[in-house]
PDB file with SEQRES, HELIX, SHEET and CRYST1 records, atoms N, CA, C and O in Angstrom:
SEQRES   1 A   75  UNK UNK UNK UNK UNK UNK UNK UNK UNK UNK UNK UNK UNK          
SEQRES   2 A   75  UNK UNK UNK UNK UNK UNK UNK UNK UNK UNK UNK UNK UNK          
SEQRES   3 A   75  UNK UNK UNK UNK UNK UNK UNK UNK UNK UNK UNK UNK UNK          
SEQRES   4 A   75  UNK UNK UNK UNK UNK UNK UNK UNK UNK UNK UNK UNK UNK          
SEQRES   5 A   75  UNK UNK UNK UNK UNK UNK UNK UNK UNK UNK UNK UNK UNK          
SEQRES   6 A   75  UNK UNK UNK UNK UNK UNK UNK UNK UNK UNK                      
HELIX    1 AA1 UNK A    3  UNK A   30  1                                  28    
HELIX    2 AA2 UNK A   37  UNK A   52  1                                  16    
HELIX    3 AA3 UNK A   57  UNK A   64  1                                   8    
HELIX    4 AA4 UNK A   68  UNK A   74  1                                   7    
CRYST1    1.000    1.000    1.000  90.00  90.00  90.00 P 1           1          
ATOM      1  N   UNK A   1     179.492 127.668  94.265  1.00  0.00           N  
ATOM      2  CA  UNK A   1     179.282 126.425  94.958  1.00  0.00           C  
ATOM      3  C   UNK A   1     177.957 126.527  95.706  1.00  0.00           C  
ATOM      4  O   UNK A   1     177.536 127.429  96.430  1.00  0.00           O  
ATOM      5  N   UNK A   2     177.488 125.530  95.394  1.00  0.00           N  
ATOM      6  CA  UNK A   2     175.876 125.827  96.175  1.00  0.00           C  
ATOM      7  C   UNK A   2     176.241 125.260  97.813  1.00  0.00           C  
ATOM      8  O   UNK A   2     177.278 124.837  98.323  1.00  0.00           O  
ATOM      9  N   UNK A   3     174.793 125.491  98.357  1.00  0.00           N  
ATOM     10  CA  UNK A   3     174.681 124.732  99.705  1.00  0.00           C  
ATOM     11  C   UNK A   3     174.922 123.305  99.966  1.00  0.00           C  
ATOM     12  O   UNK A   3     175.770 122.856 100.737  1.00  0.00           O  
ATOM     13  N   UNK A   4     174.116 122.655  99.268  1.00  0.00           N  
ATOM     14  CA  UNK A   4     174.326 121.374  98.929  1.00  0.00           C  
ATOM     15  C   UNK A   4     176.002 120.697  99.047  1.00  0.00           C  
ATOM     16  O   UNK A   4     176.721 120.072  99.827  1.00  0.00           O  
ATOM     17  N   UNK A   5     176.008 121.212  97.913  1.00  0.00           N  
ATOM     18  CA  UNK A   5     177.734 120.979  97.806  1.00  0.00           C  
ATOM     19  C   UNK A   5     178.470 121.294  98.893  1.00  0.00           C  
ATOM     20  O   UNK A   5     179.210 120.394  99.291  1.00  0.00           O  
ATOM     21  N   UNK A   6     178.483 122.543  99.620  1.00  0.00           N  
ATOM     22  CA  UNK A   6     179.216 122.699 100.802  1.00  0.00           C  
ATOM     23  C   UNK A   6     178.657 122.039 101.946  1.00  0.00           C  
ATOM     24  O   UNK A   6     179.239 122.062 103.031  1.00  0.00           O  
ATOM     25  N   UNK A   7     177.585 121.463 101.773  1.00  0.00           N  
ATOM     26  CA  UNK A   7     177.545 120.383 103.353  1.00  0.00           C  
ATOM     27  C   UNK A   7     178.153 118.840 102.982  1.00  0.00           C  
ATOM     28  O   UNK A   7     178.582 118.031 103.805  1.00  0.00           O  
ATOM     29  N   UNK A   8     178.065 118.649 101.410  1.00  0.00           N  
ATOM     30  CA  UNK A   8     178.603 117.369 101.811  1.00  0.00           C  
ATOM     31  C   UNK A   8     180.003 117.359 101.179  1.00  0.00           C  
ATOM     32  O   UNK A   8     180.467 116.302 100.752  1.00  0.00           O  
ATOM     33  N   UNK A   9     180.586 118.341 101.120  1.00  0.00           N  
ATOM     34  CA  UNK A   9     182.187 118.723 101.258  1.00  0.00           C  
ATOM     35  C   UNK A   9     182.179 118.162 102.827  1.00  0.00           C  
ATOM     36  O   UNK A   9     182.684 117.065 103.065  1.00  0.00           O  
ATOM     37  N   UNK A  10     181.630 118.900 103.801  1.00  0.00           N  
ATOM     38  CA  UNK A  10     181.766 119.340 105.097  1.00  0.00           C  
ATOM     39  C   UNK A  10     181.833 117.864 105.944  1.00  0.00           C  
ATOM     40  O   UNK A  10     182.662 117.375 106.712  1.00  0.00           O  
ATOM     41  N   UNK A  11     180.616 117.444 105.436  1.00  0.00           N  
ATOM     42  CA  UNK A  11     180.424 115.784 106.003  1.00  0.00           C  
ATOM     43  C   UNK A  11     181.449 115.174 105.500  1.00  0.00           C  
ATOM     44  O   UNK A  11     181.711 114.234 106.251  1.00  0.00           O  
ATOM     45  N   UNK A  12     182.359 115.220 104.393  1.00  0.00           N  
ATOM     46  CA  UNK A  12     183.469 114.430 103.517  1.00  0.00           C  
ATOM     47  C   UNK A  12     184.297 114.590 104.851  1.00  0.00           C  
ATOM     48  O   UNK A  12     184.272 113.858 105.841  1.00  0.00           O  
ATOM     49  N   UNK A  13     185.202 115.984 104.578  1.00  0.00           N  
ATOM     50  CA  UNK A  13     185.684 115.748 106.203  1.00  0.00           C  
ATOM     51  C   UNK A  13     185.655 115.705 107.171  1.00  0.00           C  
ATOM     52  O   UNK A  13     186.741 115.416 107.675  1.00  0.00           O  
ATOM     53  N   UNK A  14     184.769 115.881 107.914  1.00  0.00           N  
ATOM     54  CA  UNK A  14     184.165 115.185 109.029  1.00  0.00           C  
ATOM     55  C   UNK A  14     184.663 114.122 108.922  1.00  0.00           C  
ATOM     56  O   UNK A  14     185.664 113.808 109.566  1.00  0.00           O  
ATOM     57  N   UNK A  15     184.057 113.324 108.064  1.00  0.00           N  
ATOM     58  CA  UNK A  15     183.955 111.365 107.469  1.00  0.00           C  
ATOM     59  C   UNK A  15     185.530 111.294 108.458  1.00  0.00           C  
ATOM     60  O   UNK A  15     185.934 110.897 109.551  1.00  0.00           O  
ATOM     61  N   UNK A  16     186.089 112.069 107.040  1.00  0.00           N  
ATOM     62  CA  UNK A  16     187.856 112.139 106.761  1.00  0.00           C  
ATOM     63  C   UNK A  16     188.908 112.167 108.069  1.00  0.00           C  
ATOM     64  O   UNK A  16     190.020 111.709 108.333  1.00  0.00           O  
ATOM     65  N   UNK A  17     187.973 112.908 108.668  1.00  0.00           N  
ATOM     66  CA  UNK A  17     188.628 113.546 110.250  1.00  0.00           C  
ATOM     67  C   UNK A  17     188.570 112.253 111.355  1.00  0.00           C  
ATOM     68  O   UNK A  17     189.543 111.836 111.983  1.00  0.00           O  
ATOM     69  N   UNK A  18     187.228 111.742 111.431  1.00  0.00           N  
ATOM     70  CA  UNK A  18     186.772 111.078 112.275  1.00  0.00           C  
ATOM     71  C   UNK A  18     187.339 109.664 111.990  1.00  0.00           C  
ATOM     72  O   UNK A  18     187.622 108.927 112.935  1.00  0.00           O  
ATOM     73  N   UNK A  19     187.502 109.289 110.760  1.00  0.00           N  
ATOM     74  CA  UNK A  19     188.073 107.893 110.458  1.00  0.00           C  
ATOM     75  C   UNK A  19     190.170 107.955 110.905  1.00  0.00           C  
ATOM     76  O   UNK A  19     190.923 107.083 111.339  1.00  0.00           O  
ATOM     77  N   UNK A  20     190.380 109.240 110.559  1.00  0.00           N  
ATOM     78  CA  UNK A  20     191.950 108.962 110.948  1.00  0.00           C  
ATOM     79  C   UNK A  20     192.211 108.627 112.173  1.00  0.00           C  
ATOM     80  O   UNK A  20     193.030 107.788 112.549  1.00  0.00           O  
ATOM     81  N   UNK A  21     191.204 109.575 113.088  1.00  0.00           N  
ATOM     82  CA  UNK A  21     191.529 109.799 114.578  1.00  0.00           C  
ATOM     83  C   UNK A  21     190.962 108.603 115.016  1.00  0.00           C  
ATOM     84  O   UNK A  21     191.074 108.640 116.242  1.00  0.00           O  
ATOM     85  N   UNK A  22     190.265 107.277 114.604  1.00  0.00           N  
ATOM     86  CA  UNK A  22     189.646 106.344 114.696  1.00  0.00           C  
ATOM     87  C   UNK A  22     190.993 105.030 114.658  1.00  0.00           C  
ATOM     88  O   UNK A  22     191.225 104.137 115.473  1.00  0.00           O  
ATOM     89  N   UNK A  23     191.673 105.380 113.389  1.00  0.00           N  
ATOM     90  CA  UNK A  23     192.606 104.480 113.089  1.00  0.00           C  
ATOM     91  C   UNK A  23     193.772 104.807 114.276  1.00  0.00           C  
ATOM     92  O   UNK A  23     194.043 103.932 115.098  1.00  0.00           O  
ATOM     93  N   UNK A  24     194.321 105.888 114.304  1.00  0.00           N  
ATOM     94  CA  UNK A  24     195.031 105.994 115.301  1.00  0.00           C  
ATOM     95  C   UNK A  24     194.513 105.402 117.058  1.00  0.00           C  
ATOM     96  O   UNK A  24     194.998 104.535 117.785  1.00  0.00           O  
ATOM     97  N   UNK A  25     193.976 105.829 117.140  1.00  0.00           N  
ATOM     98  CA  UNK A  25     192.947 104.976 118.553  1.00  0.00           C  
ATOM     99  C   UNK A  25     193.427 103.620 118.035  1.00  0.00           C  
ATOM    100  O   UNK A  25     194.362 103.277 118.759  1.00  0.00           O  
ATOM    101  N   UNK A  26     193.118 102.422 116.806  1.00  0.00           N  
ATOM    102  CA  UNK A  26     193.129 101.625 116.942  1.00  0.00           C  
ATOM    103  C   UNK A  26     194.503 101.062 117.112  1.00  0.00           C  
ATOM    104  O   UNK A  26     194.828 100.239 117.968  1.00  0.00           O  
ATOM    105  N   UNK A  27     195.361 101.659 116.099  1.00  0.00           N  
ATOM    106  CA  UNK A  27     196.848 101.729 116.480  1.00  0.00           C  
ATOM    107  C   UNK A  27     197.360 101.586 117.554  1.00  0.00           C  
ATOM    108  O   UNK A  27     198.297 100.829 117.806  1.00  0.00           O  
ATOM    109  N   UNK A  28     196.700 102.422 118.427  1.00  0.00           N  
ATOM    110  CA  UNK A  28     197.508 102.175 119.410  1.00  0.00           C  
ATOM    111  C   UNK A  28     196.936 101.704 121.088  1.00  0.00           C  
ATOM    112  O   UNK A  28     197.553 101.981 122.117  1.00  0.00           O  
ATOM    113  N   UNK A  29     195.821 101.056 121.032  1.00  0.00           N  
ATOM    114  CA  UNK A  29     194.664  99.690 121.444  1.00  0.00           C  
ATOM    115  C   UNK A  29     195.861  98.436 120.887  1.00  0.00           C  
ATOM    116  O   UNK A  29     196.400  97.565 121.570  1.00  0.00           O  
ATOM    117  N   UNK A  30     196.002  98.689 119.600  1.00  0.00           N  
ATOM    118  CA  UNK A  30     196.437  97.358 119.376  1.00  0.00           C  
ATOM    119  C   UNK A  30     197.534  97.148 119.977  1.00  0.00           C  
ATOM    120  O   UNK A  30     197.726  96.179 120.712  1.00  0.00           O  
ATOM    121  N   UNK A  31     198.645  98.336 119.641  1.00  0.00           N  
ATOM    122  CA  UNK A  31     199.613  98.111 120.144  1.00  0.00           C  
ATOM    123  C   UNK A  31     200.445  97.924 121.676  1.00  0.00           C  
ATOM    124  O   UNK A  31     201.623  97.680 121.938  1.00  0.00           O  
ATOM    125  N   UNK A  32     199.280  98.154 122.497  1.00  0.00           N  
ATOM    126  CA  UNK A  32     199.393  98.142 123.821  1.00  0.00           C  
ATOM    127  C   UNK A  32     198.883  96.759 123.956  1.00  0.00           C  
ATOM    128  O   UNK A  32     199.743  95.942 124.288  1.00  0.00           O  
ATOM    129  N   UNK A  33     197.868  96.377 123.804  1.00  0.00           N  
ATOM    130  CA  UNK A  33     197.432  94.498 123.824  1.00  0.00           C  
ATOM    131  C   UNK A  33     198.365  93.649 122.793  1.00  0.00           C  
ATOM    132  O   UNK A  33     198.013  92.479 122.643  1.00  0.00           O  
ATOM    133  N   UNK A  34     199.313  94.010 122.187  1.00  0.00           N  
ATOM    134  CA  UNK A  34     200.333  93.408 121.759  1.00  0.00           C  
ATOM    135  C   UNK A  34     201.625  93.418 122.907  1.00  0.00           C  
ATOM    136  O   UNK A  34     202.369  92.554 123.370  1.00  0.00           O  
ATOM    137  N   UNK A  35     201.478  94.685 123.065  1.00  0.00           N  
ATOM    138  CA  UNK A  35     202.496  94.265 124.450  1.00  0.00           C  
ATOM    139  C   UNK A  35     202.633  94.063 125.148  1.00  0.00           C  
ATOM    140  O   UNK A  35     203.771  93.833 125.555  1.00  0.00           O  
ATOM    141  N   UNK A  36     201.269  93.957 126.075  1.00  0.00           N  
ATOM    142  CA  UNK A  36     200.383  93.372 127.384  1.00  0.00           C  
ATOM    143  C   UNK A  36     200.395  91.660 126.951  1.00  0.00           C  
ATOM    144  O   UNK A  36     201.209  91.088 127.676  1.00  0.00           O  
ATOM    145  N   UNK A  37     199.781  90.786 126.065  1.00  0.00           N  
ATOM    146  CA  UNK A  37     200.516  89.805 125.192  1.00  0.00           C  
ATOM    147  C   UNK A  37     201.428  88.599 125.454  1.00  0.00           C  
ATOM    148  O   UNK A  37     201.427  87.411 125.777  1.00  0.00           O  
ATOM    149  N   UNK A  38     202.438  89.942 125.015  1.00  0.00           N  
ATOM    150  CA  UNK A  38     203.739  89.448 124.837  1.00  0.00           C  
ATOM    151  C   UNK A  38     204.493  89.444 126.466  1.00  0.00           C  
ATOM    152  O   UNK A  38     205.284  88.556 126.783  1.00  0.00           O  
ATOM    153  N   UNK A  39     204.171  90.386 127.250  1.00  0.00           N  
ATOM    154  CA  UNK A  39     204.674  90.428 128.688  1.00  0.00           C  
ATOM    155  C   UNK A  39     203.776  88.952 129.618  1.00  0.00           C  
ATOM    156  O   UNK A  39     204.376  88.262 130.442  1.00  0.00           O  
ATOM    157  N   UNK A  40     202.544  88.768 129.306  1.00  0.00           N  
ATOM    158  CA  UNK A  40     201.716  87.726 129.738  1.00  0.00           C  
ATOM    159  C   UNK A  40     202.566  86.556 129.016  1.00  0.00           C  
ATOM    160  O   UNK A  40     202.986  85.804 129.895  1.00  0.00           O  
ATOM    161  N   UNK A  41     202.861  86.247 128.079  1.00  0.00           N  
ATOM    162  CA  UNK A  41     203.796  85.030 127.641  1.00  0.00           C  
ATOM    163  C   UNK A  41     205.218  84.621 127.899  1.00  0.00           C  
ATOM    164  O   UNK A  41     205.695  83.490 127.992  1.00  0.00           O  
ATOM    165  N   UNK A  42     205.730  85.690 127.983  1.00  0.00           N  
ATOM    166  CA  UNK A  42     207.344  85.423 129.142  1.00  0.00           C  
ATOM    167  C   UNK A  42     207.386  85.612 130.410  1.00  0.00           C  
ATOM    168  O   UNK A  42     208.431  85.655 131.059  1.00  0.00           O  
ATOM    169  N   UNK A  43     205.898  85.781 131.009  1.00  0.00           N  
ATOM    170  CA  UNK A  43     205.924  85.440 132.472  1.00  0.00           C  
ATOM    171  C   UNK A  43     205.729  83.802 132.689  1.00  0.00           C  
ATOM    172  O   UNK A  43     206.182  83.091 133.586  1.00  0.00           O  
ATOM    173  N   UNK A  44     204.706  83.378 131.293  1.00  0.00           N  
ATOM    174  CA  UNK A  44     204.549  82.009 131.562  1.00  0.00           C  
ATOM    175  C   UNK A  44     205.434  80.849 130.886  1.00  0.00           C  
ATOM    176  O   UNK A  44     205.500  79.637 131.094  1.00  0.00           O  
ATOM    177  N   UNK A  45     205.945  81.525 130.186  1.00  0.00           N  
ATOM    178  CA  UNK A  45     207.764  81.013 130.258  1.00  0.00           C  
ATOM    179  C   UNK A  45     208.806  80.907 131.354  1.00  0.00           C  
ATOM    180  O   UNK A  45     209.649  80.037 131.574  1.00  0.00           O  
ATOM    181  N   UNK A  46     208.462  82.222 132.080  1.00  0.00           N  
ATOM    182  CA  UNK A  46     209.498  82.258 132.862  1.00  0.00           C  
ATOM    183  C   UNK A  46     209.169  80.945 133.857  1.00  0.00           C  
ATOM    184  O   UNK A  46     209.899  79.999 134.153  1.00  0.00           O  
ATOM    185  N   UNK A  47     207.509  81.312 134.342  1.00  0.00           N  
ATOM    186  CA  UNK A  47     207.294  80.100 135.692  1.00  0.00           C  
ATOM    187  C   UNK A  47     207.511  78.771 134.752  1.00  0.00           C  
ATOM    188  O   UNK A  47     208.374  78.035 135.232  1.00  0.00           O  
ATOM    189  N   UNK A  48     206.926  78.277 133.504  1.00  0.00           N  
ATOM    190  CA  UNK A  48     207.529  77.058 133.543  1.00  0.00           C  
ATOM    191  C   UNK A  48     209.087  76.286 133.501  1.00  0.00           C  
ATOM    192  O   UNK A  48     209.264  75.074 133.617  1.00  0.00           O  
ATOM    193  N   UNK A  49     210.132  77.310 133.308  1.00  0.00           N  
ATOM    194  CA  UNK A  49     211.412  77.690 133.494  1.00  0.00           C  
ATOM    195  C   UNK A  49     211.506  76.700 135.002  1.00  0.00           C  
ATOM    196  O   UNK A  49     211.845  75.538 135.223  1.00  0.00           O  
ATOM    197  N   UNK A  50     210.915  78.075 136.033  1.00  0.00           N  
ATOM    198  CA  UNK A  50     210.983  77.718 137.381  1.00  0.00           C  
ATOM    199  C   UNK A  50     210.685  76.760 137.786  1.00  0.00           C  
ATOM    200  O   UNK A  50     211.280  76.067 138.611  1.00  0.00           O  
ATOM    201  N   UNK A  51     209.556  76.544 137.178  1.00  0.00           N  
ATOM    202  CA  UNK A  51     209.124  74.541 137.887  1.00  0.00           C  
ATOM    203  C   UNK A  51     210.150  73.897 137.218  1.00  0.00           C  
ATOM    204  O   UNK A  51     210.538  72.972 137.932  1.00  0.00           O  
ATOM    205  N   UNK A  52     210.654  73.942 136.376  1.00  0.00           N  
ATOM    206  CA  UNK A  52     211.746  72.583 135.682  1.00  0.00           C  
ATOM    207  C   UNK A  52     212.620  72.500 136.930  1.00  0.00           C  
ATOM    208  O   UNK A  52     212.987  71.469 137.494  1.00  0.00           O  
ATOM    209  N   UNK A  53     212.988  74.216 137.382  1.00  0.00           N  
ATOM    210  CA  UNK A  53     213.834  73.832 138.120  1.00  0.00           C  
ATOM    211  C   UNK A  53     213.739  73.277 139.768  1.00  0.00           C  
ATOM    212  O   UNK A  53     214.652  73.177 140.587  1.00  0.00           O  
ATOM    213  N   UNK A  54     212.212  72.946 139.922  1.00  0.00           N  
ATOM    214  CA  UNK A  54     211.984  72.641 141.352  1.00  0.00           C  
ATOM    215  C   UNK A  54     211.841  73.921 142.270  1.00  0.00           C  
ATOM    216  O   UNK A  54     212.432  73.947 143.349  1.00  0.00           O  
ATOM    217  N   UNK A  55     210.927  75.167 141.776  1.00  0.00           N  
ATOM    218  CA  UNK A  55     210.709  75.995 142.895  1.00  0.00           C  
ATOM    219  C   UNK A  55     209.374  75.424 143.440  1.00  0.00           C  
ATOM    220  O   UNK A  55     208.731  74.480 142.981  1.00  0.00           O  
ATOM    221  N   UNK A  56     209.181  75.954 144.179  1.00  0.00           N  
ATOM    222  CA  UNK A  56     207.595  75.879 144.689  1.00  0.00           C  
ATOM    223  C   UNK A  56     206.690  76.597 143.903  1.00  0.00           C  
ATOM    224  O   UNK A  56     206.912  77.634 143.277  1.00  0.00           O  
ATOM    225  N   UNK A  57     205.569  75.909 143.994  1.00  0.00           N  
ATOM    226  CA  UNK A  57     204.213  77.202 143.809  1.00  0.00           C  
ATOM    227  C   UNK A  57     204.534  78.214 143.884  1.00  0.00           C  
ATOM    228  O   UNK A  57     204.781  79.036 143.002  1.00  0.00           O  
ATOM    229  N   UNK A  58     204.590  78.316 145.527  1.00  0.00           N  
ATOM    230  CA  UNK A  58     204.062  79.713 145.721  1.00  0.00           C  
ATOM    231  C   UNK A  58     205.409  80.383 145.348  1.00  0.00           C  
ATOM    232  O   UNK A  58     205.183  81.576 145.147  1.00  0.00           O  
ATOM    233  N   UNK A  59     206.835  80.065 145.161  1.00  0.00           N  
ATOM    234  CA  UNK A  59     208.050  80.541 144.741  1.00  0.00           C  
ATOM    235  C   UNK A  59     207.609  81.136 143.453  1.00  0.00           C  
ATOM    236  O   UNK A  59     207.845  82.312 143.173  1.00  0.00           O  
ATOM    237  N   UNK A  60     206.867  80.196 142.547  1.00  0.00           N  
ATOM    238  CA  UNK A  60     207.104  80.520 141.044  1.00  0.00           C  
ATOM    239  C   UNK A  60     205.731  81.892 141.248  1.00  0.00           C  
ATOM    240  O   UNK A  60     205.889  82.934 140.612  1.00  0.00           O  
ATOM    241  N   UNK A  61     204.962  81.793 141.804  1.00  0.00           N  
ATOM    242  CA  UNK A  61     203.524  82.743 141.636  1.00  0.00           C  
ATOM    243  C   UNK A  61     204.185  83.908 142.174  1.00  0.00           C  
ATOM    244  O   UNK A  61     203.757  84.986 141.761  1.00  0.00           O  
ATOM    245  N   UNK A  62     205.250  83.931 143.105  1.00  0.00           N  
ATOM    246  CA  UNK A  62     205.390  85.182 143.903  1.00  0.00           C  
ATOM    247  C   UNK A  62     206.117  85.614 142.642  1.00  0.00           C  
ATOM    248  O   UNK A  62     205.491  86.249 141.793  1.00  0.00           O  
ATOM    249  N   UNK A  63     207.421  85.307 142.462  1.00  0.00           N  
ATOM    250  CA  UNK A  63     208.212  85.715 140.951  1.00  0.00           C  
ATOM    251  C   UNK A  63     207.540  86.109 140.070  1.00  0.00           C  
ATOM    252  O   UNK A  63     208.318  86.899 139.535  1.00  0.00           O  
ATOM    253  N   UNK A  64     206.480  86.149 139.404  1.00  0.00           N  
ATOM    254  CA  UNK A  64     205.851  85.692 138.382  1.00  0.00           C  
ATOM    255  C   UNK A  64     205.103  86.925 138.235  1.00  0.00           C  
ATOM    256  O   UNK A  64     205.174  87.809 137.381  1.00  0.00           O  
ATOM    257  N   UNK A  65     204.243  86.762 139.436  1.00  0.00           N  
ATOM    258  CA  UNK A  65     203.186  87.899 139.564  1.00  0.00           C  
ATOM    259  C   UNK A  65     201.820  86.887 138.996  1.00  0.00           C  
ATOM    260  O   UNK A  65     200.734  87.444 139.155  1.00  0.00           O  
ATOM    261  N   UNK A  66     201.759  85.575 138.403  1.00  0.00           N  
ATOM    262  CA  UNK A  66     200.728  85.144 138.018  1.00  0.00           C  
ATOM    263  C   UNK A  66     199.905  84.822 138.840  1.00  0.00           C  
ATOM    264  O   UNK A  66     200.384  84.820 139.973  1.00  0.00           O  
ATOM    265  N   UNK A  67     198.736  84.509 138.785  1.00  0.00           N  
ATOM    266  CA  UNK A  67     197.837  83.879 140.030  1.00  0.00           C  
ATOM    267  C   UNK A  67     198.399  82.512 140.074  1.00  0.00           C  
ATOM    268  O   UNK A  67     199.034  81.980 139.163  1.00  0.00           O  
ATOM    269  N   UNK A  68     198.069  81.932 141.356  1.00  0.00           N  
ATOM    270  CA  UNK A  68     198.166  80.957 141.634  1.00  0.00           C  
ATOM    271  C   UNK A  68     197.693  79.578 140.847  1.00  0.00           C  
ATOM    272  O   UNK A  68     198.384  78.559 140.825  1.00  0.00           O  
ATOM    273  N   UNK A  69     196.238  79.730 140.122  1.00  0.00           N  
ATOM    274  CA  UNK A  69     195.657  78.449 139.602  1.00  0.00           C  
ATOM    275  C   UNK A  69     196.406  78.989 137.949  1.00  0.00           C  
ATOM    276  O   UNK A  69     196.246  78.156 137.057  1.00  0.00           O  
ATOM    277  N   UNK A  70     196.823  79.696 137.729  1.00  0.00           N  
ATOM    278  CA  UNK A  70     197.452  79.799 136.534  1.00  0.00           C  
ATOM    279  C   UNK A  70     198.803  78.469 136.395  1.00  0.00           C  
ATOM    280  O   UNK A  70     199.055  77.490 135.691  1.00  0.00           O  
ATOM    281  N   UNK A  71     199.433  79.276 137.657  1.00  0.00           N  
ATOM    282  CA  UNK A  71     201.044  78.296 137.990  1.00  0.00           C  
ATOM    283  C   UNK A  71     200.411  76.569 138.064  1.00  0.00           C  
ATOM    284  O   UNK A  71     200.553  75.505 137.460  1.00  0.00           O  
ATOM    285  N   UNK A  72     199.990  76.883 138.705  1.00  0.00           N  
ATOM    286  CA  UNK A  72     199.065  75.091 138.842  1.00  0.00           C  
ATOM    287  C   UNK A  72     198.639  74.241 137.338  1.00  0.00           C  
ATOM    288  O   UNK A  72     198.714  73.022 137.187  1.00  0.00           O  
ATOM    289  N   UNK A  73     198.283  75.023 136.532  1.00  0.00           N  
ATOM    290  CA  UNK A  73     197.860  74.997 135.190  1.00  0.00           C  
ATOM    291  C   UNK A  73     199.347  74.446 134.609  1.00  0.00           C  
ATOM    292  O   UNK A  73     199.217  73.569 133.755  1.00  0.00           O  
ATOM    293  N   UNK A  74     200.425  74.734 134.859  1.00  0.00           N  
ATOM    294  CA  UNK A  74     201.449  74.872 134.280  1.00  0.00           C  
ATOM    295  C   UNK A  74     202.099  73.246 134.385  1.00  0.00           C  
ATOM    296  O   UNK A  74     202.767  72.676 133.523  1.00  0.00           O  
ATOM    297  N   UNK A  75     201.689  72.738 135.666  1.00  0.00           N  
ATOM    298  CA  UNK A  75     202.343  71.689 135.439  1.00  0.00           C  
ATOM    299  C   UNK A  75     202.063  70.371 135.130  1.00  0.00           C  
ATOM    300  O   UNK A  75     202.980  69.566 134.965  1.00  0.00           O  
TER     301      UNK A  75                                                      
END                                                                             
């Protein structure tokens, strides 16, 4: 096997190495802003829940954890 050949074996995995550990990173980026998401959308379920039922603002923002001009947005 010449030189040649063994560096771009070498760079192959490298490539090989660097792209898995790449995908995994993205895996799991994604999968955390999928569940960050999904927790941001049944909070704003929950407050419009709460206004149907006549809380206050600041009732539904404290529950909620949302900001305030968010809840405001809501109704």
């Amino acid at each position: 096997m010449t030189w040649t050949v063994k560096m771009a074996d070498a760079r192959y995995d490298g490539y090989e190495e660097g792209f898995d550990e790449g995908r995994e990173v993205g895996l799991q980026v994604g999968i955390q802003q999928g569940i960050e998401q999904g927790a941001y959308q049944n909070k704003l379920e929950t407050a419009k829940a709460m206004l149907s039922l006549g809380l206050s603002l600041d009732q539904v923002q404290l529950c909620t954890g949302l900001p305030l001009d968010v809840v405001q947005g809501l109704l």
